[in-house]
C-alpha positions as CSV (number, residue, x, y, z in Angstrom):
1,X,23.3,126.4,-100.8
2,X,21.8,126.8,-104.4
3,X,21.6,123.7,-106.5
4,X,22.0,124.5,-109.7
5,X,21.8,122.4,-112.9
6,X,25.5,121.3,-112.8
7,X,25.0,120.3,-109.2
8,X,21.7,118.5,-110.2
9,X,23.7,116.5,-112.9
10,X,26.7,116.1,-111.1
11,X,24.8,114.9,-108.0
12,X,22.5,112.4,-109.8
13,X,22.3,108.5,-109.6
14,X,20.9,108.5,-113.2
15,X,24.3,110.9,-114.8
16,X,26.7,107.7,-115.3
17,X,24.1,105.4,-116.9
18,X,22.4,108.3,-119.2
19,X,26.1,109.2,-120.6
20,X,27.2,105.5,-120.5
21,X,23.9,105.4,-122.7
22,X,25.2,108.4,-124.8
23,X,28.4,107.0,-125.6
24,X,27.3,104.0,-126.7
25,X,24.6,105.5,-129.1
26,X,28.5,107.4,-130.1
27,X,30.0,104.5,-130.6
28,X,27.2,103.0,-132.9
29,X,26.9,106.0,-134.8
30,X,30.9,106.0,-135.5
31,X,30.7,102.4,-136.8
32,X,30.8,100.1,-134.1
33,X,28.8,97.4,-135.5
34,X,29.8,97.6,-139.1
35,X,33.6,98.7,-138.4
36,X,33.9,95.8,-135.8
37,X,35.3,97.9,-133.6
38,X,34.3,95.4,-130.8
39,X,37.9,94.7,-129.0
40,X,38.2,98.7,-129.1
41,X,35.1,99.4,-127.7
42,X,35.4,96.5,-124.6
43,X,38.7,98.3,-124.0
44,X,36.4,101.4,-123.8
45,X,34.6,100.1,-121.3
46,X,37.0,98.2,-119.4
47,X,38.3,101.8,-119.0
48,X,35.5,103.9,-117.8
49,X,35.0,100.9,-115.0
50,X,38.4,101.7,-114.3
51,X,38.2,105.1,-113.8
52,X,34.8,104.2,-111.7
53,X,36.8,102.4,-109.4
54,X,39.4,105.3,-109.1
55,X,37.3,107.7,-108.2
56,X,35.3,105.2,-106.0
57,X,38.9,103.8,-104.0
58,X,39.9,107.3,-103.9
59,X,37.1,109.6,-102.9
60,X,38.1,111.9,-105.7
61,X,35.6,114.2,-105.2
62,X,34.3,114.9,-101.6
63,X,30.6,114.3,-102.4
64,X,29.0,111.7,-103.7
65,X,29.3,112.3,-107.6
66,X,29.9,110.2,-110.6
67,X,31.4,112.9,-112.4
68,X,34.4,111.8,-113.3
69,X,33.5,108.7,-115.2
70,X,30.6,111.1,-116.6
71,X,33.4,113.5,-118.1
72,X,35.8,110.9,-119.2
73,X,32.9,108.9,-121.2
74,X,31.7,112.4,-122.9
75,X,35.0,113.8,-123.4
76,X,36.5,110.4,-125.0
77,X,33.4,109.8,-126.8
78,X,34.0,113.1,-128.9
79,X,37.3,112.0,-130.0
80,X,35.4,110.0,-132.5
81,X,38.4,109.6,-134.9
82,X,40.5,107.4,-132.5
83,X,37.8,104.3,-132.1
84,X,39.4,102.2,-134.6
85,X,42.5,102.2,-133.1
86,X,43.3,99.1,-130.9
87,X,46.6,100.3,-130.2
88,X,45.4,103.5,-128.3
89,X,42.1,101.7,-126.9
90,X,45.1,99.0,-125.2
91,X,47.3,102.1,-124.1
92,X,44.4,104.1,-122.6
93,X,43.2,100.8,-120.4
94,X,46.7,99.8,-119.2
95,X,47.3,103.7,-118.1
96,X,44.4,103.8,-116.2
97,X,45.4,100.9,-114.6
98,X,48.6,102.3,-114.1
99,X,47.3,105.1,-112.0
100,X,44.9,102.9,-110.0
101,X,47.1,100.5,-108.8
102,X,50.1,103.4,-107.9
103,X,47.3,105.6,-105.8
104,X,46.5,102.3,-104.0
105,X,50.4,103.1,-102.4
106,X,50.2,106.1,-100.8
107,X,52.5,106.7,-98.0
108,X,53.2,102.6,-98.5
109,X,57.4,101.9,-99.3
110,X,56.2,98.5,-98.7
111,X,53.6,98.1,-101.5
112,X,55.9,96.2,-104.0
113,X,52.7,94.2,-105.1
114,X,51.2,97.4,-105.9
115,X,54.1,98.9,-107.8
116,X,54.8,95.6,-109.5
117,X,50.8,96.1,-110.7
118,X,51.4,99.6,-111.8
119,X,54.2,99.1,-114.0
120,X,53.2,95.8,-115.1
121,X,50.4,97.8,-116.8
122,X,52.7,100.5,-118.2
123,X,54.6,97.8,-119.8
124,X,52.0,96.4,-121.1
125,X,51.4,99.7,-122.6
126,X,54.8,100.0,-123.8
127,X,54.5,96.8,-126.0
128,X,51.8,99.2,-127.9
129,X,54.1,102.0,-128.3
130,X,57.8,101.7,-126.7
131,X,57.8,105.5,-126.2
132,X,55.1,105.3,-123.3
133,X,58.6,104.2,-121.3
134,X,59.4,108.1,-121.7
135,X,57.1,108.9,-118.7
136,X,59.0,106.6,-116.5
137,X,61.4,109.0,-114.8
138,X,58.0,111.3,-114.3
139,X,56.3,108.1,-112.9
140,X,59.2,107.6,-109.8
141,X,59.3,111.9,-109.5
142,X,55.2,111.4,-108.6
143,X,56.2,108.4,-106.5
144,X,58.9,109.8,-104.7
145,X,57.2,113.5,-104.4
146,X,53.0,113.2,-104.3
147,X,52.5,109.4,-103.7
148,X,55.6,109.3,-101.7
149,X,56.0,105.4,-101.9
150,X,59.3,104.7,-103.4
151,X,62.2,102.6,-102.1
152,X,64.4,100.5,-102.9
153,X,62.0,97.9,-102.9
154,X,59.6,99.5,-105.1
155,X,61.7,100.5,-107.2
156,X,63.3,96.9,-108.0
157,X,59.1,96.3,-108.7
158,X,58.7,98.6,-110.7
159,X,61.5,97.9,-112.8
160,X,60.5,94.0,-113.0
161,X,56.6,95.0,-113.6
162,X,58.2,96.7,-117.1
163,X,60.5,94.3,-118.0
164,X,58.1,90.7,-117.7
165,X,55.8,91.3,-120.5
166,X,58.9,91.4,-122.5
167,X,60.5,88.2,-120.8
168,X,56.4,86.7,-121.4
169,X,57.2,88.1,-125.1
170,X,60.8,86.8,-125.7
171,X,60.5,83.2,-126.3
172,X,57.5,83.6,-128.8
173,X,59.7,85.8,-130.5
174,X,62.4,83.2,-131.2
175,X,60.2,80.8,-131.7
176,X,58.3,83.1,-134.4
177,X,62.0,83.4,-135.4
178,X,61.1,87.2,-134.8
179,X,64.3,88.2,-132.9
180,X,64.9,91.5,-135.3
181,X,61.6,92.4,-134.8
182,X,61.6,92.4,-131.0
183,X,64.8,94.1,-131.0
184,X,63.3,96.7,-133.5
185,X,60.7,97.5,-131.1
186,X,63.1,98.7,-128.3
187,X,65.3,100.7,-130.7
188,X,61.8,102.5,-131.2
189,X,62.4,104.3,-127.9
190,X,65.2,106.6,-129.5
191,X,63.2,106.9,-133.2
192,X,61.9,110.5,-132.9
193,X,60.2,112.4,-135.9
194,X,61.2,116.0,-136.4
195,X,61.1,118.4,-133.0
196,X,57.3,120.6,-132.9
197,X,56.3,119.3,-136.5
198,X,52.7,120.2,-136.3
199,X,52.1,119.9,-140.3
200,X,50.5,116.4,-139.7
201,X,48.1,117.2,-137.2
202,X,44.5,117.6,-138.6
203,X,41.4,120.1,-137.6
204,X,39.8,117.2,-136.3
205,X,43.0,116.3,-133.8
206,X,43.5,119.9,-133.5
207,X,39.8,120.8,-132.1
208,X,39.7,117.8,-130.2
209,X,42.9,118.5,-128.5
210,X,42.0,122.3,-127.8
211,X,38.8,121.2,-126.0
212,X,40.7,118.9,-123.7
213,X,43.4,121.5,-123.0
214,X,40.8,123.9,-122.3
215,X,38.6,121.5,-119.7
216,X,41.9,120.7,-118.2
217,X,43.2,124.2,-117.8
218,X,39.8,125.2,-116.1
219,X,40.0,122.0,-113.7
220,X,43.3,122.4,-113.0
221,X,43.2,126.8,-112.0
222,X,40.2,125.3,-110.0
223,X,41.6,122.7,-108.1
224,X,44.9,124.6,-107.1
225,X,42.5,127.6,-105.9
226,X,40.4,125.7,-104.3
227,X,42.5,122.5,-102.9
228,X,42.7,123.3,-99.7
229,X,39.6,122.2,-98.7
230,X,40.6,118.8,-99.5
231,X,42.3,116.1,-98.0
232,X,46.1,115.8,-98.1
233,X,46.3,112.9,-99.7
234,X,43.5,113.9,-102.6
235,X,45.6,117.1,-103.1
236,X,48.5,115.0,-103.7
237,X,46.7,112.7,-105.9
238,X,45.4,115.5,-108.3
239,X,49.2,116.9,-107.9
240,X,49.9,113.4,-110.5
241,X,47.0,114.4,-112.6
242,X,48.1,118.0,-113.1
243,X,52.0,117.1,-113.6
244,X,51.0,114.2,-115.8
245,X,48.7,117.0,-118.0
246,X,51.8,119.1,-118.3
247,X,54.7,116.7,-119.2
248,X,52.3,115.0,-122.0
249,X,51.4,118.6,-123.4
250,X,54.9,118.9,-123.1
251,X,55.8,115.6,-124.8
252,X,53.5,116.8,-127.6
253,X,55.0,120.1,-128.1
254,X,58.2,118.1,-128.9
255,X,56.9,115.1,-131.1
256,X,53.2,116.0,-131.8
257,X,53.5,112.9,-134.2
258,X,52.1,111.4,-131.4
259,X,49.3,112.0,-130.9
260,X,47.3,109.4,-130.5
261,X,48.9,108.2,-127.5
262,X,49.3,111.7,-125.8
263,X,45.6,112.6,-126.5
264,X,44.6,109.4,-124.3
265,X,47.0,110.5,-121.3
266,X,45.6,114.4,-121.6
267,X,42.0,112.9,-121.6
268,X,42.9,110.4,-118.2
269,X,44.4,113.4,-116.8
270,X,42.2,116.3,-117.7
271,X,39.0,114.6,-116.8
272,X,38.9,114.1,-113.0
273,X,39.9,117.6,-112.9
274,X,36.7,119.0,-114.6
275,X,35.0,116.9,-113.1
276,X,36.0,118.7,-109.5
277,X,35.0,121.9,-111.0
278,X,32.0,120.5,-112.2
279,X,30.9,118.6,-108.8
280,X,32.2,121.2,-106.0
281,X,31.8,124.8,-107.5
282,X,27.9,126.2,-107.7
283,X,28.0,129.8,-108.8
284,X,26.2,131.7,-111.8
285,X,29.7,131.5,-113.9
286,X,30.3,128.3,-113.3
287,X,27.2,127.1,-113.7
288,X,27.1,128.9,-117.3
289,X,30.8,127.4,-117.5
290,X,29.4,123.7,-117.0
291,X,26.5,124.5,-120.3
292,X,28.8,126.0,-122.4
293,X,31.3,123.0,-121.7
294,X,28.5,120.4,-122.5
295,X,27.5,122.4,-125.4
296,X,30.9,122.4,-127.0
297,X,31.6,118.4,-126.4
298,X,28.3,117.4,-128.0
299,X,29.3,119.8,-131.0
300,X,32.7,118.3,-131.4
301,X,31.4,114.9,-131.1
302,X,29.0,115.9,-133.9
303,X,31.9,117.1,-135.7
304,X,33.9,114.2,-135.7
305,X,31.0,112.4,-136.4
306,X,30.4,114.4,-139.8
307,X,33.4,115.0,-140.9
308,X,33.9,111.1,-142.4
309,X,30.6,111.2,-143.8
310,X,31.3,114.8,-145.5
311,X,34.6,113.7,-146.9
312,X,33.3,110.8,-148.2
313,X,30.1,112.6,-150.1
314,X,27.2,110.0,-150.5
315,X,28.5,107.1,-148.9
316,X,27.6,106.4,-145.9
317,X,29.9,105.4,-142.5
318,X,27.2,104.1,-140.5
């Protein structure tokens, strides 16, 4: 079999540090140092470890390959215009963890550790936006359907696991004499903004959310083409990752107001799935597919890089 250069990449010991390398020099360039962005960023990192460990526990990819941390490090490091935001850095840790600890059940109706881990997590992410909640009833489907773990036992977990960072929460609510506050919060969870308003959404957000649609439309027409030559259980775990990709582009069709928490779900979700196109396919197209693909990520990452720096004329962002 020809190696060509997106097998050489994909393949290499040296890919995950050279782009961990890359999107720190990102990061720096953005503002990290100056910004203080330094709670965001160890969220960032917390999260490509993460998603190390997924693909690692999983065997996401049937070769040895670090491209899936490789593609969720590029792809999140072009979405420059989300660093500052703690809220989204939080939500994109705890999702991942969400996902990690619900693979680790497969086939188990037992694993009510697990699930109370898993939904821990997503209420944890919750208490950064209440809507995150909305992805519960798709969270039991996957469980019932791909990861086929649900009970009645894992369901009472998985229930508790959302509700005890709120029990942590209560009493330093009353005693912050913040009861309307905390009560606010949950009424969030029925607060919509006006249905497909996309007036709000900037070129920036736009681009950025193109480019992810587009490496997760490729990954996915790959995967269910080519699936078969996996593994059950890895065909049902990339099952989540597609349905997940849909119901959030879905979500955003509805309430693109927001955005910032569904771009962080269609990034966890699109980038495993390039990355199995990237790793297991070695033709001329795709090979040409895999440049062009690098190419456009390093030129939105320039973008949003610029784009602060143009709109603010002379002074400089660095």
């Amino acid at each position: 079999m020809i190696k060509r250069l997106q097998n050489r990449i994909s393949e290499s010991r040296l890919a995950l540090p050279v782009t961990a390398i890359y999107a720190a020099c990102v990061w720096m360039a953005a503002g990290l140092i100056h910004q203080q962005w330094w709670m965001q960023f160890g969220c960032f990192v917390l999260s490509t470890y993460l998603m190390v460990e997924l693909n690692n526990s999983n065997a996401l990819i049937r070769i040895y390959s670090r491209m899936v941390s490789c593609s969720f490090l590029v792809v999140s490091a072009s979405a420059v215009f989300l660093f500052g935001s703690l809220q989204g850095a939080v939500i994109q840790l705890t999702c991942i963890g969400t996902l990690s600890f619900l693979f680790k059940c497969y086939q188990d109706r037992k694993a009510s550790g697990l699930t109370f881990g898993a939904f821990f997590c997503m209420g944890l992410a919750s208490m950064m936006d209440i809507q995150v909640l909305c992805y519960l009833p798709f969270v039991w489907l996957l469980m019932a359907l791909y990861i086929q773990s649900l009970s009645w036992r894992t369901f009472g977990a998985s229930i508790i696991g959302v509700l005890v960072p709120y029990w942590f929460m209560l009493p330093f609510a009353l005693f912050r004499q913040q009861q309307e506050r905390y009560l606010d919060h949950f009424a969030g969870l029925f607060r919509y903004g006006p249905c497909c308003h996309f007036g709000d959404i900037s070129e920036q957000q736009w681009l950025t959310l193109a480019f992810v649609l587009l490496i997760g439309g490729i990954g996915a027409a790959h995967y269910l083409r080519s699936s078969y030559k996996d593994k059950i259980r890895i065909r049902q775990l990339y099952g989540c990752f597609i349905i997940l990709g849909g119901v959030t582009l879905f979500f955003f069709i509805l309430q693109p107001q927001k955005y910032e928490l569904l771009i962080h779900m269609l990034i966890i979700n699109a980038t495993p799935l390039i990355a199995h196109y990237i790793a297991l396919t070695n033709t001329r197209l795709t090979n040409i597919v895999f440049m062009v693909i690098t190419a456009m990520a390093l030129l939105l990452t320039g973008y949003n890089l610029l784009t602060p720096f143009l709109a603010a004329g002379n002074e400089t962002f660095f």
